[in-house]
Structures are given as structure tokens and as C-alpha cells.
C-alpha positions as CSV (number, residue, x, y, z in Angstrom):
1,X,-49.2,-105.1,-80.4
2,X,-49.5,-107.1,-77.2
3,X,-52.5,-106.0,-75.9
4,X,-55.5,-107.2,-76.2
5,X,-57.2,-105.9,-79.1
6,X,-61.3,-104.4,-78.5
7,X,-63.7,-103.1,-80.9
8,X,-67.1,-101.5,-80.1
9,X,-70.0,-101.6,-82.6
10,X,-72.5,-98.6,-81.8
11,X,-76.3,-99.9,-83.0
12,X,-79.3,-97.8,-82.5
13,X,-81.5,-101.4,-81.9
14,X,-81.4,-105.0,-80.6
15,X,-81.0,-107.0,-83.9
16,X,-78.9,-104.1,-85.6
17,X,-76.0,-106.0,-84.4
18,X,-76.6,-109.0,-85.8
19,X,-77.8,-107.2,-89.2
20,X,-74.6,-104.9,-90.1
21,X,-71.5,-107.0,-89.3
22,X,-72.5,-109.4,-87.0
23,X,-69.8,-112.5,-89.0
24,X,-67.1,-109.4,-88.3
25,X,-67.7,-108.9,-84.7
26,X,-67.6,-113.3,-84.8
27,X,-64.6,-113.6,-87.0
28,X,-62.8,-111.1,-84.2
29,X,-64.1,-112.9,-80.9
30,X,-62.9,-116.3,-82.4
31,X,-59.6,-114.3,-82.8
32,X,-59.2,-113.2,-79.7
33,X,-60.6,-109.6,-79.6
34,X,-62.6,-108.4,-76.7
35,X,-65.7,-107.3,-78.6
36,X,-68.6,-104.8,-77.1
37,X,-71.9,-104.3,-78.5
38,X,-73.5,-100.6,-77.3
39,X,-76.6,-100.9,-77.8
40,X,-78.6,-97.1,-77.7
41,X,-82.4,-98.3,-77.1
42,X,-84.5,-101.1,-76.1
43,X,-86.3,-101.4,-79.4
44,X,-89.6,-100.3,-77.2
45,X,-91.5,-99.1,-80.2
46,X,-90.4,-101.9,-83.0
47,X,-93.1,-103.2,-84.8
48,X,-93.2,-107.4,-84.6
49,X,-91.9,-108.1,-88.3
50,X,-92.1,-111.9,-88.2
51,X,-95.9,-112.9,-89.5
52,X,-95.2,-115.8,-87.2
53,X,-95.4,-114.0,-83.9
54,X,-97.9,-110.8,-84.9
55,X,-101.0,-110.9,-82.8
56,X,-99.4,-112.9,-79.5
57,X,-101.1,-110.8,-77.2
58,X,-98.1,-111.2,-74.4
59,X,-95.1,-110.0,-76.9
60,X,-97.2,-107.1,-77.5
61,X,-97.4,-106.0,-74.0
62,X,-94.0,-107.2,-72.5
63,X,-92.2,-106.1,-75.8
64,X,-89.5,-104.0,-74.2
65,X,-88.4,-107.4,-72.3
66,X,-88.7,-110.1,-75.1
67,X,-86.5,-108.2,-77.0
68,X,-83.9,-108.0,-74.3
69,X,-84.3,-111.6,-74.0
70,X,-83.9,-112.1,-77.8
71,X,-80.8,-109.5,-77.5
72,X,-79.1,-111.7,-74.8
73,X,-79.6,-114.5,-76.7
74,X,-77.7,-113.2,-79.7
75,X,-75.1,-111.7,-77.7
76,X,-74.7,-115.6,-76.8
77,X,-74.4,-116.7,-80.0
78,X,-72.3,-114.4,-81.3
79,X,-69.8,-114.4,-78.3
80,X,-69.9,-110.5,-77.7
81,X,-70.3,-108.2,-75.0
82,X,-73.2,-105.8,-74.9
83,X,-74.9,-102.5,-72.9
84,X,-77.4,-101.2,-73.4
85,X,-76.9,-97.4,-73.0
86,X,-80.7,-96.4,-71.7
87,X,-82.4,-94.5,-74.4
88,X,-86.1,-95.1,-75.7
89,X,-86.8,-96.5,-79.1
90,X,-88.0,-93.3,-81.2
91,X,-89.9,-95.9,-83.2
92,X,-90.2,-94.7,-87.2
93,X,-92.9,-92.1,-87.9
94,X,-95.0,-92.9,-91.2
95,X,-97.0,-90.9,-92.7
96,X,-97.5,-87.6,-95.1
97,X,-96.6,-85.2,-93.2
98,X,-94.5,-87.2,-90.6
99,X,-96.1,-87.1,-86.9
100,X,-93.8,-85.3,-84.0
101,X,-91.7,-87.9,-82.4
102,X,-92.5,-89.2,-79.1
103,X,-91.4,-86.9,-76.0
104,X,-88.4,-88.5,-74.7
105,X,-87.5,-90.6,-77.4
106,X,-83.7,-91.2,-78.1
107,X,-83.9,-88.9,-81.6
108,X,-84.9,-86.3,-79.2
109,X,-82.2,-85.7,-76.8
110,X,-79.6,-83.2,-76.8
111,X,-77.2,-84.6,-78.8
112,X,-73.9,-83.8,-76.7
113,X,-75.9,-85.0,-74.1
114,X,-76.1,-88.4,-74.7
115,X,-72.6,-88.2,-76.4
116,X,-71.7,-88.1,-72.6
117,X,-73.4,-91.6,-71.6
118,X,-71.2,-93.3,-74.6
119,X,-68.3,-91.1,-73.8
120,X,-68.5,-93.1,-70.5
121,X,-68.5,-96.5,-72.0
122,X,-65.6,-95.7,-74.3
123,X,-63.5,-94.6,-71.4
124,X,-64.5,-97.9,-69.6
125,X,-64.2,-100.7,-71.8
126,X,-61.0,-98.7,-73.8
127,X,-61.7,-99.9,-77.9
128,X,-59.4,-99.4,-80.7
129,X,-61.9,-99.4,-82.8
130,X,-65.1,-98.3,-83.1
131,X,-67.9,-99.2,-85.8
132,X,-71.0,-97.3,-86.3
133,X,-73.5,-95.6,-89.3
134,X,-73.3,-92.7,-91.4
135,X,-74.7,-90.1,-91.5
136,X,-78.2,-91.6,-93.0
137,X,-78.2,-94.3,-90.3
138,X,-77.4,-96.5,-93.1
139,X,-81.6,-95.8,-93.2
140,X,-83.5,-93.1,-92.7
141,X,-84.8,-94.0,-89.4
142,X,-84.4,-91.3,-86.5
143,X,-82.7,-93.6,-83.9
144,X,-79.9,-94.7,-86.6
145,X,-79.3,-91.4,-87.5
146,X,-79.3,-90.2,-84.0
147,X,-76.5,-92.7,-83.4
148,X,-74.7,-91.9,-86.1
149,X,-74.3,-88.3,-84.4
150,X,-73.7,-89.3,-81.0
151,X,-71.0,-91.5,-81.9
152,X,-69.5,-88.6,-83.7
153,X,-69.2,-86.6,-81.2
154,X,-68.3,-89.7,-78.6
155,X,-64.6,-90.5,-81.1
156,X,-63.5,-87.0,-80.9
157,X,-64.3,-86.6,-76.9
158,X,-63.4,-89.6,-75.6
159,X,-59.8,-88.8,-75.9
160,X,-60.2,-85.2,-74.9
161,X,-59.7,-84.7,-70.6
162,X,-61.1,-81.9,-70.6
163,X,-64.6,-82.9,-72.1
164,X,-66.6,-85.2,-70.4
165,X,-64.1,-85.0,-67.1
166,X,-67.0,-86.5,-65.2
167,X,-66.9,-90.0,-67.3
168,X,-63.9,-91.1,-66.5
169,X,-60.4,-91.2,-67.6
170,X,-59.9,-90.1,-71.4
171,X,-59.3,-92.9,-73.9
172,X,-58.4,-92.1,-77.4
173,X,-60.2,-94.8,-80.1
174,X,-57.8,-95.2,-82.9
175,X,-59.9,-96.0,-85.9
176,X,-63.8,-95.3,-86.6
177,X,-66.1,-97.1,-89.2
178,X,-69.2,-96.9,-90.8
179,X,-71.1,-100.5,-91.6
180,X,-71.5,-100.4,-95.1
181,X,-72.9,-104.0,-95.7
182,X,-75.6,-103.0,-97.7
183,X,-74.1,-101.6,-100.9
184,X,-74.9,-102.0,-103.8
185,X,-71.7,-103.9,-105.5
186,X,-72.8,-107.2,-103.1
187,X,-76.4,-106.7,-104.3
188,X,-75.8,-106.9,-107.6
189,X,-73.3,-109.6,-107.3
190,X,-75.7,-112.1,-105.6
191,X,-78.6,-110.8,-107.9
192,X,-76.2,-111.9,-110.9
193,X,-75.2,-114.9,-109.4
194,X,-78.6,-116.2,-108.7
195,X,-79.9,-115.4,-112.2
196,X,-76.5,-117.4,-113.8
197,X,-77.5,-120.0,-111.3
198,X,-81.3,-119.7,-112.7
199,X,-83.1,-119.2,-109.9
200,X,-84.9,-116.6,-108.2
201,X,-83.3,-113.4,-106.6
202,X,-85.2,-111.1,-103.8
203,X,-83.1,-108.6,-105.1
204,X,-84.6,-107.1,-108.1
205,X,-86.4,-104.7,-106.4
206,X,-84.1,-103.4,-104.4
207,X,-81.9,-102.9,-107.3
208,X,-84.7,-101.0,-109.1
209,X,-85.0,-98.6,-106.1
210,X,-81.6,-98.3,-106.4
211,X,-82.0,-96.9,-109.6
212,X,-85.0,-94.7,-108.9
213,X,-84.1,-93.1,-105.5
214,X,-80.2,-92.3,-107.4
215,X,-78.6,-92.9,-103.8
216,X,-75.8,-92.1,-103.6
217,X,-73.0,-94.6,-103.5
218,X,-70.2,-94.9,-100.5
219,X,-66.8,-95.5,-100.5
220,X,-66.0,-99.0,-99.3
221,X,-62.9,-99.1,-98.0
222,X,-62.6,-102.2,-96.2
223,X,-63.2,-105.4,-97.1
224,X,-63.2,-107.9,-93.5
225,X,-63.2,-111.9,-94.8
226,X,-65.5,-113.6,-92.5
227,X,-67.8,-116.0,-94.6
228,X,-66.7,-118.9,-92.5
229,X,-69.1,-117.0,-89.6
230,X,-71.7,-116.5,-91.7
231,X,-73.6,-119.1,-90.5
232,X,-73.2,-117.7,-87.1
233,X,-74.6,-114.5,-88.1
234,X,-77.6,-115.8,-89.9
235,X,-78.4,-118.0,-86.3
236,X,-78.0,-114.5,-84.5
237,X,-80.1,-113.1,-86.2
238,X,-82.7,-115.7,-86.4
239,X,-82.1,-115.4,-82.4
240,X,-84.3,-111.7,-83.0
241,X,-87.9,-113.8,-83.4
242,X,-90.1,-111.1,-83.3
243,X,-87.7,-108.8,-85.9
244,X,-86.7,-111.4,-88.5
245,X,-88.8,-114.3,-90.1
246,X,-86.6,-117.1,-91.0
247,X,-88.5,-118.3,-93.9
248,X,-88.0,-114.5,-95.5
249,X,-85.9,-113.2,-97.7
250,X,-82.9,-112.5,-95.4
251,X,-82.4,-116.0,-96.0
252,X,-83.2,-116.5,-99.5
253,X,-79.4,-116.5,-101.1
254,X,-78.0,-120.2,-100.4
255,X,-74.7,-119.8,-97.8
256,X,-73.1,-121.8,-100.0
257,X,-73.7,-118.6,-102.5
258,X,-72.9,-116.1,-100.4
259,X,-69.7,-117.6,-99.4
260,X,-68.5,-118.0,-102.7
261,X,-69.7,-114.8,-104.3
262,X,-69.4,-112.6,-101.4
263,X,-67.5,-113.3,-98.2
264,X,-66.4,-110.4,-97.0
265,X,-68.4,-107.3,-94.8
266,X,-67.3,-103.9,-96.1
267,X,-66.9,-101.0,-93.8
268,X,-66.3,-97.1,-94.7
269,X,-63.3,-95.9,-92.8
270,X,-64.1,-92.1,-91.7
271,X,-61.1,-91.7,-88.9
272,X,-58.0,-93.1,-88.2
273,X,-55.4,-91.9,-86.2
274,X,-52.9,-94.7,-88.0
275,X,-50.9,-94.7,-91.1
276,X,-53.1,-97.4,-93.1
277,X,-53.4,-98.1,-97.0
278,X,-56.3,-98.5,-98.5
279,X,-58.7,-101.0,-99.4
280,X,-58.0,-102.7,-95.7
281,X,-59.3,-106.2,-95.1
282,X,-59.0,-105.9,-91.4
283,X,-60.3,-103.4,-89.6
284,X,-57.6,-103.2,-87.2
285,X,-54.6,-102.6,-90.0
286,X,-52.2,-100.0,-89.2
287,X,-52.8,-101.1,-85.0
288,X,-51.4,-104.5,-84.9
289,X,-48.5,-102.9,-86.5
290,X,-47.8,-100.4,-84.2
């Protein structure tokens, strides 16, 4: 294929990017790809996760713009593209029962609706690929979920002239993902390899609510080597202050670990309108071919 390649990664948040396949998107833009990040909300109503920051008075107020700062900044970093495409933060209701959702919130809009407003940045920046969650949000929080729908809907139209007419001309993605870097066969293997190691993993729990919760485990399809860029992904992220403390345990596993044990990010592949075989390691097999 001679034309440039181009993926888009769908995120519900600034710092989801650099969370769920961030050495991917890295790994691409070093190889030439023209890589978008579309990002649905402004992280409005995230709560400041880094101890470090909690209590400064001016993030609190002006949270909406350090975060785009902080989003700009990883965007640098990691060598992408970004939009933002307008929505608000639906933030993520806690409680027994669950409060309403704020009016106006992202999770709340008609779904076809804003399907439309990322139908419109398909058709503009043209991907092959597109990468987003499943049908959980990968978590249970409404905005990830709400993404995962919207980019649904936003494959199948794109392509389709006479939906969306008013977004532009019709461009047909070829392949669509789900980020599945949080499974549990990587867990386990860098919980094992710590313990063989004899130190400490942050992973025990996770694996015990594994257990408890019986989720359900996905299909991993695809298999992208990129360990050489996780470095890069760890400094984008560290690039999110207020969302990530870099004395937690994001960065508890050694790199030197994590390349050796586990140096891929895996992907689900849901749609593809290419002959590929399964497990991939490149999330644009069966297109460079053709």
C-alpha cells in the first residue's frame, strides 16, 4: 500500500490515551503512520488522583484547562494528533443507589447524535483503522461505555453516503479494535514474574478480584510488539499530573520486567473488512497487503 497509513484511537478522557495503547500509537508514529487521538470529553468532572496535587486550590477551579494542558503535553510526547470532540465529562456516580447523571453529560446524549460529530472526524482525517473499548468501556464508567457505542455506530456510518450526508464525504475504516491491555494473561504474567524474581507485585489484588467478580475473559487477537516505546508511554502518562502519581503502582513493575515478560499491547479485533489470520501482531495486517 502506498498511501500513508492513519489510525484513530477513540478515548472517553485525557489520559486514556496514554493508559490503553499509548507504546502502540508510538511504535506507529515512529513508523510513519499518521496517528489521531479523538478525544470525547474534557475530563471536567475527574477527580485529582495524584496525593501530590489534591488540595491546590487553582487545579480545582481551572480543572477543565490543566487537563487540556496536561493532554497537549502527552500528545507531544507521544508524537500524535488529537481533537477533542466537545462533550462534558459524565464524571463516575458512586454510591448505593447510583445518583442521576449530570444534565448534559456525554453518557447522556442521544447516542446517534453524537455518532454524527465523530462521523465527521472520520470522514476528515480518513483512518484505516480505528481503535476503541468494548462494550464495558473496558470499565464500567458511563463515558467509556458511552464511547464504546458511539464509535459503534461511527465504523458502520462513516462509509455509508447516505448517513451523515451533512459530515462530509463518506470514508469507509477498514479494521476496528477494542484495547484490550488490561487482561488478565499480562497480569498474571508480571505477577509471576515478580514473585520468581522475589519481590513485591501490586497485582495480587487485582488478581483476587479477578477471581471474585468471574469476569469474563476476551478474546485477544492481536498481539502489537512495542516494548522499545514503553518508556515513552510511561513519560506520557506521567505527563497526566493530576491523574497519575508517579511514585504509584502504574510504575511498580521494573521496564526492564515488562519488556522482557511482556512487550506486546493486545487488541480485540471486532471488524475488518480484510482477509486477515489470526493472532495478528500488527494492527494493520491484511491493509499493507492490499
Amino acid at each position: 500500500m502506498t498511501e500513508q497509513l492513519r489510525l484513530m484511537a477513540v478515548h472517553a478522557h485525557p489520559d486514556d490515551e496514554s493508559s490503553k495503547g499509548a507504546a502502540t500509537m508510538a511504535k506507529y508514529v515512529a513508523e510513519g503512520v499518521d496517528v489521531l487521538v479523538a478525544t470525547c470529553t474534557g475530563g471536567e468532572r475527574g477527580s485529582i488522583l495524584n496525593p501530590k496535587l489534591q488540595g491546590d486550590p487553582y487545579i480545582e477551579e481551572h480543572i477543565h484547562e490543566v487537563r487540556a494542558k496536561e493532554m497537549d503535553e502527552a500528545r507531544q510526547i507521544l508524537g500524535v494528533k488529537q481533537a477533542w470532540l466537545g462533550y462534558v465529562d459524565s464524571g463516575l456516580p458512586e454510591g448505593d443507589p447510583l445518583p442521576p447523571l449530570p444534565e448534559g453529560c456525554f453518557a447522556l446524549q442521544d447516542v446517534d447524535q453524537a455518532a454524527g460529530t465523530l462521523v465527521k472526524l472520520i470522514r476528515e482525517f480518513r483512518p484505516h483503522v480505528i481503535t476503541t473499548y468494548d462494550e464495558n468501556g473496558g470499565y464500567p464508567h458511563p463515558d467509556h461505555i458511552m464511547t464504546h457505542k458511539i464509535s459503534m455506530v461511527a465504523f458502520d456510518a462513516a462509509g455509508d453516503a447516505e448517513r451523515y450526508p451533512e459530515a462530509g464525504e463518506p470514508w469507509k475504516p477498514l479494521k476496528l479494535y477494542y484495547n484490550q491491555g488490561f487482561n488478565k494473561p499480562r497480569t498474571l504474567a508480571l505477577h509471576e514474574a515478580l514473585l520468581d524474581r522475589g519481590m513485591e507485585s501490586p497485582y495480587g489484588e487485582w488478581l483476587k478480584r479477578w477471581e471474585e467478580f468471574a469476569r469474563k475473559e476476551r478474546t485477544l487477537t492481536t498481539y502489537v510488539p512495542c516494548g522499545e516505546f514503553f518508556p515513552v508511554r510511561d513519560k506520557a502518562l506521567i505527563a497526566h499530573a493530576t491523574q497519575i502519581d508517579p511514585d504509584g503502582g502504574w510504575f511498580r513493575v521494573p521496564m526492564e520486567i515488562q519488556q522482557e515478560v511482556w512487550p506486546t499491547e493486545e487488541y480485540e479485533l471486532v471488524k475488518s473488512h480484510v482477509e486477515t489470520s489470526l493472532p495478528e501482531d500488527d494492527l494493520f495486517a491484511g491493509i499493507r497487503e492490499n
